[in-house]
TORPAFI-984231 format. One line per 4 residues: their letters; for each residue x negated, y negated, z negated of N, C-alpha, C. Coordinates in steps of 0.02 Angstrom, whole numbers, plus 50000, padded with zeros to 5 digits. Example, Ala and Ser with C-alpha at 12.3 -4.5 7.8 and 13.67 -1.06 7.14 Angstrom:
2
AS> 49340,50284,49610,49385,50225,49610,49340,50165,49610; 49358,50112,49646,49316,50053,49643,49355,49998,49606 $
end
This chain:
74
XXXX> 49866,41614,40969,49796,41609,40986,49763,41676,40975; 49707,41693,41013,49667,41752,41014,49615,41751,40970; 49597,41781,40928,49546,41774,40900,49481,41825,40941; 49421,41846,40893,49380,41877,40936,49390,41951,40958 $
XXXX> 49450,41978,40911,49477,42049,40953,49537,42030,40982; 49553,42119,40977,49634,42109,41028,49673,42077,40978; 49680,42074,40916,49750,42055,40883,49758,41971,40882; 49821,41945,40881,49824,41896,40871,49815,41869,40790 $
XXXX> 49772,41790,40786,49781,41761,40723,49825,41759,40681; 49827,41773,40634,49907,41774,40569,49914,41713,40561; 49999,41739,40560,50026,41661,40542,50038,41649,40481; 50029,41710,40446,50042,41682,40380,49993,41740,40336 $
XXXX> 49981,41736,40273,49934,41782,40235,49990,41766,40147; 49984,41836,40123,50007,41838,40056,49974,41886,40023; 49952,41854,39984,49917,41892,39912,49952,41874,39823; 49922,41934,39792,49963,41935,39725,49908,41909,39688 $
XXXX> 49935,41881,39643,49881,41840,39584,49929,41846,39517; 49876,41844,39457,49910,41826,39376,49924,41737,39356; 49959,41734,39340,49979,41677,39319,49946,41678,39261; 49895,41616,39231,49843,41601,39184,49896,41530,39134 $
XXXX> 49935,41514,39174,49970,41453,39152,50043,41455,39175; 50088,41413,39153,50156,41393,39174,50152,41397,39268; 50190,41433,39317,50216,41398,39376,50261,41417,39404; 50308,41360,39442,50354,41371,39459,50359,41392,39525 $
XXXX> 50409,41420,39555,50426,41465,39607,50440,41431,39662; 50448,41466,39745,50493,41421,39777,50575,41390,39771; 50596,41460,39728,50661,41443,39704,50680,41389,39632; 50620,41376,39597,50625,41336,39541,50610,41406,39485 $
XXXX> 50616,41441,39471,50600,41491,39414,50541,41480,39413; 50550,41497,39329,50447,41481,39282,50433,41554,39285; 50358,41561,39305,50319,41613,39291,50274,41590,39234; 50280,41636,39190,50239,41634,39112,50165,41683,39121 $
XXXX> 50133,41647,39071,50049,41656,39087,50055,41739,39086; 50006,41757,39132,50023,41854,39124,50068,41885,39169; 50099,41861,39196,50148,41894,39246,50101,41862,39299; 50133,41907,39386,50123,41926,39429,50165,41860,39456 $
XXXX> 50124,41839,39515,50188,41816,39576,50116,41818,39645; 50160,41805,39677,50150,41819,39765,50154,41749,39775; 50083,41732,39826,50076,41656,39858,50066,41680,39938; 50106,41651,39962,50115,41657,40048,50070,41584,40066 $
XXXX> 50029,41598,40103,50010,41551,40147,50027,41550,40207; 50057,41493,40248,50070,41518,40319,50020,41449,40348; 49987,41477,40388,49941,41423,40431,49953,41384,40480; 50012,41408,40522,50039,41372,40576,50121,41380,40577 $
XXXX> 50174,41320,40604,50233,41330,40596,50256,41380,40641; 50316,41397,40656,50350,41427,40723,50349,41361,40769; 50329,41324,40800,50324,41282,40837,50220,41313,40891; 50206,41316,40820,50127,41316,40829,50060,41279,40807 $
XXXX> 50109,41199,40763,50079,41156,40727,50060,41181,40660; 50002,41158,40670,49973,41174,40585,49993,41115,40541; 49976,41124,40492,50008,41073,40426,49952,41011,40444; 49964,40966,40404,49952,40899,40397,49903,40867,40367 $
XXXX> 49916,40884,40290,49885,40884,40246,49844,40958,40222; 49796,40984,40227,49768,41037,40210,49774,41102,40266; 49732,41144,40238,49747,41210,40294,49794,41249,40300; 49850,41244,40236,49899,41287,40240,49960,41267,40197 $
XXXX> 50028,41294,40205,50090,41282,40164,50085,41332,40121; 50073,41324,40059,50073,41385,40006,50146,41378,39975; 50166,41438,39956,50231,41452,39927,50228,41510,39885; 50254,41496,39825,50236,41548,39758,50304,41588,39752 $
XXXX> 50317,41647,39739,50357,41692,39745,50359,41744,39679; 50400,41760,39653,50414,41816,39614,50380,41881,39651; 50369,41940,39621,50366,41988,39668,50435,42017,39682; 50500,42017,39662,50547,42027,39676,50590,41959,39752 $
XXXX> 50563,41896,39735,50577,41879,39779,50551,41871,39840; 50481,41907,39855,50441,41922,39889,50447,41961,39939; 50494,42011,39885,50533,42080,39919,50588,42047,39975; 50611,42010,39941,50683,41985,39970,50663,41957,40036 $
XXXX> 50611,41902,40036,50579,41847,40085,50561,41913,40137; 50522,41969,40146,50509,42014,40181,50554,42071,40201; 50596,42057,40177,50661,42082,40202,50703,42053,40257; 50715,41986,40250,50738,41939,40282,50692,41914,40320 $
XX> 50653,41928,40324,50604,41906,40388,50606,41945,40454; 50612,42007,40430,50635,42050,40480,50685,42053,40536 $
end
């Protein structure tokens, strides 16, 4: 989809945040209060459907496995 310039809408958005409490990863690893992890939102699938329940699929990431996920995306 087009938004109001030339670029197309993102399909996905990731930002870094502190962990204030216990959470766990997409892989199952605990992030402890004070450390760093990476939350990917992606808004629409590779199909083109958006999610179901809410506006987006959030997925919490290490910043090392963050690295990895953007590696392999490529």
């Amino acid at each position: 989809m087009m938004g109001a310039n030339w670029r197309p809408d993102p399909k996905e958005r990731a930002f870094g945040l502190r962990a204030w409490w216990w959470k766990r990863t997409a892989s199952g690893k605990l992030i402890w209060p004070g450390q760093m992890y990476v939350v990917v939102q992606r808004y629409y699938d590779d199909m083109g459907r958006p999610p179901i329940h809410g506006l987006s699929w959030d997925r919490i990431y290490t910043p090392n496995e963050y690295l990895v996920y953007q590696l392999k995306k490529e």
